[in-house]
N, C-alpha and C positions, 0 to 999 in steps of 0.2 A: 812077849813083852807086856801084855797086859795081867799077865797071871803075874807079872813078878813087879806088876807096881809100877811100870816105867810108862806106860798108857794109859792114860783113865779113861777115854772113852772113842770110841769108834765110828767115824760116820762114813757113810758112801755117797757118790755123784755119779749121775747119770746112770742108774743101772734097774734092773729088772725084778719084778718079785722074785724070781729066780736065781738070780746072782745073790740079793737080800739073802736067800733061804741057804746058800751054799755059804756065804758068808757065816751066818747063823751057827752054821757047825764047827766052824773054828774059833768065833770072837761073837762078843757081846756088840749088837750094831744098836747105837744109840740115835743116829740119826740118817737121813736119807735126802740130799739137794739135788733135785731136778727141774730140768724147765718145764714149768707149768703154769699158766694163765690163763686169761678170759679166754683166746683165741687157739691155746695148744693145750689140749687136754691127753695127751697121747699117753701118759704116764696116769692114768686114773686110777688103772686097778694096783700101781702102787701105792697110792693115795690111799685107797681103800683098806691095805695089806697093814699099811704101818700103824691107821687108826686101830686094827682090831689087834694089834699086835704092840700099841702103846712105844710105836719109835715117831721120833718128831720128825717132819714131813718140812722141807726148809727150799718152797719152792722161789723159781727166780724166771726172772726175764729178761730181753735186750731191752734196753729205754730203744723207743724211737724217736726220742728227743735229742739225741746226741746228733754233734756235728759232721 
């Protein structure tokens, strides 16, 4: 669907440099949202994958403010 214009752009959540890389060979991955924050860094080295690999990195978190 993207080869034929009907998808411009592709992002993933929650997944692995690994899944990213297998991705990679089917579709163009433009972006990547995972939980990450002060306190959860558990996803670093995809942090790291998407800077050297120029995908935007669209991290998130729970508020602990909510009721």
């Amino acid at each position: 669907m993207q080869e034929e214009g009907k998808i411009r752009h592709i992002g993933v959540s929650e997944t692995t440099v690994a899944d990213i890389q297998r991705a990679q060979k089917i579709v163009t991955v433009v972006s990547v949202q995972n939980k990450y924050n002060i306190t959860d860094r558990a996803y670093e080295d995809v942090v790291d994958y998407c800077e050297k690999n120029q995908i935007a990195f669209i991290p998130w978190s729970r508020s602990r403010l909510a009721n």
